[in-house]
Residue, then its C-alpha position, 0 to 999 in steps of 0.5 A: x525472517x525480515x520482511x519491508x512493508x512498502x510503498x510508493x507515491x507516484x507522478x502518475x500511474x504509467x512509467x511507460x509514459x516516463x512516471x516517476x517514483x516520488x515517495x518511497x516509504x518502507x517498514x521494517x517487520x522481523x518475525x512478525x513484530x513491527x521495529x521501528x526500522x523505516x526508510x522513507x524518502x521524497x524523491x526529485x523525479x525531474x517532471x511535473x506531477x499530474x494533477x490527479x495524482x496530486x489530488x491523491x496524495x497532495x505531493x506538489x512540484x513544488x515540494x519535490x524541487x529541492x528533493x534529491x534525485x533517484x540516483x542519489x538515494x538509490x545505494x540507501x534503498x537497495x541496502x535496506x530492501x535487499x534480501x528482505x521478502x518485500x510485502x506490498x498492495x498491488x505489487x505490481x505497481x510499486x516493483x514496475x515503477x522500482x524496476x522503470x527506476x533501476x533501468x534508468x540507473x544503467x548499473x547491473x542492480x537488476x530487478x527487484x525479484x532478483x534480490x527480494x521476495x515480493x508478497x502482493x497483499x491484495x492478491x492475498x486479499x482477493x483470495x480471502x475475501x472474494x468479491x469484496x472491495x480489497x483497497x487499503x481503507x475497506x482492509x482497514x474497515x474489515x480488520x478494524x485498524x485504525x485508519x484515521x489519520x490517513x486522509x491522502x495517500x503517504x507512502x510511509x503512513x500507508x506501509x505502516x497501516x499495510x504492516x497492520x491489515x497484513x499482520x491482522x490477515x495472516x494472524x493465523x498459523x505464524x510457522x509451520x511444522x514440516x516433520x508432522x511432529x505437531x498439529x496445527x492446533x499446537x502450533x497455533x498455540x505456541x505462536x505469537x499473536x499479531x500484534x495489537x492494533x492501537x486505536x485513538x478511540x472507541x467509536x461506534x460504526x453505523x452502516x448505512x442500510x440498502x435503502x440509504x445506499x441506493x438513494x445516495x447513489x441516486x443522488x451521486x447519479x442526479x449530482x452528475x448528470x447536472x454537472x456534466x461530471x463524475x461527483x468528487x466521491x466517484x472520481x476517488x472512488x475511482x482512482x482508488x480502485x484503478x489504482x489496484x486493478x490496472x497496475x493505497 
C-alpha cells in the first residue's frame, strides 16, 4: 500500500479570499515503512503573504519571488500524489487549497479525491483522544516523537514529523483478516511494528502542576489586559488551534 504523508504552507487561511499554496511538502510511506521518497517545493503564489502567516511559517515575499509558479510544477505533483492514499492533519485545509489550486489550471485534473484516498489524522486523533488538544506538537508530546527542530511551520519538516505521530497512532493491528482464519492476537503478532522513532536526546519532561498553570494563565491575562493585546503565547496558540478547527 503507498500512502503521502502531506503538507502544505500557505499566504493564509482562506482560498475564497484568493490564498495560495506556498510550500508543498510530501513523504513517501509503502506498507508502513518510511522510504526516503519526497517531494518538496516552494511555490511563487503571485500575492503577498499575510503577515500572520509569515509569523507562522517564516516564508517571506521575498523568498517566494524567484520560485515557480503552480502551474509549472503541477504535472510533478500530481504524478507523484496520484493514486496514493494521501494522510494529511485537517485534511480539509490542505485538499481545498489543492483543489482552489486545480481550478485555477483549467485543465480536466479534477479533484484531489477523484484520483487519491484522503485520511484526515486529526479526525483520527479526536476519535482516539477526546477532549484533548490534537495539534501536531501535543501529538508529538503524547506519542513522544521527537519534535525539536520544529520551531516554524515547514511543509516537509511537518509531513515527515506527521509520517512519525501516524505510524505511532496506528501501531496497532497493521492488516486485517477477512477469512476469520486468525485471530487478532495472531495477526498482531505477525505484523511489523511501527517504526522507531530516533530522538536527539534523553530528556526529562516536567510538567507544570495545576497550581503553576493557572498562575501563568493569571499572568498572560495581567500581560494583556496591560497591553491592550493577546500576549504572543496566546496568538500562537491561537493560530495554532483555528488552523485545525476552521479549515501544523
Amino acid at each position: 500500500m503507498r500512502q503521502i504523508v502531506l503538507d502544505t504552507e500557505t499566504t493564509g487561511l482562506e482560498p475564497s479570499q484568493g490564498h495560495r499554496i506556498i510550500e508543498i511538502g510530501c513523504v513517501e510511506v509503502i506498507n508502513r515503512r518510511i522510504t526516503d521518497n519526497r517531494y518538496h517545493q516552494y511555490i511563487n503564489p503571485q500575492r503577498e503573504v499575510d503577515q500572520g502567516a509569515i509569523d507562522v511559517h517564516g516564508i517571506s515575499n521575498e523568498f517566494l519571488a524567484d520560485k515557480p509558479l503552480f502551474a509549472q510544477i503541477a504535472d510533478d505533483f500530481l504524478k507523484f500524489i496520484r493514486g496514493a492514499e494521501l494522510i494529511i492533519h485537517n485534511a480539509p485545509f490542505d485538499v481545498g487549497f489543492i483543489n482552489h489550486e486545480l481550478k485555477r489550471l483549467n485543465t480536466d485534473n479534477g479533484k484531489v479525491d477523484e484520483f487519491c484516498s484522503v485520511l484526515d489524522t486529526l479526525a483520527m486523533a479526536r476519535k482516539l483522544h477526546p477532549g484533548q488538544k490534537n495539534n501536531l506538537d501535543a501529538l508529538c508530546k503524547r506519542y513522544e516523537i521527537d519534535n525539536s527542530q520544529r520551531s516554524l511551520h515547514g511543509a516537509l519538516l511537518d509531513a515527515e514529523i506527521l509520517a512519525d505521530v501516524y505510524l505511532s497512532m496506528t501501531g496497532g493491528q497493521v492488516r486485517l483478516s477477512l477469512d476469520g482464519s486468525e485471530s487478532a492476537e495472531q495477526a498482531r503478532s505477525e505484523t511489523a511494528s511501527p517504526m522507531p522513532v530516533q530522538r536527539t536526546a534523553s530528556l526529562r519532561v516536567i510538567h507544570a502542576s495545576a497550581d503553576e498553570m493557572q498562575a501563568h494563565e493569571q499572568r498572560l491575562a495581567t500581560i494583556a489586559k496591560a497591553a491592550g493585546q493577546s500576549t504572543v503565547w496566546e496568538l500562537l496558540e491561537e493560530e495554532e488551534n483555528r488552523r485545525p478547527e476552521t479549515v501544523s
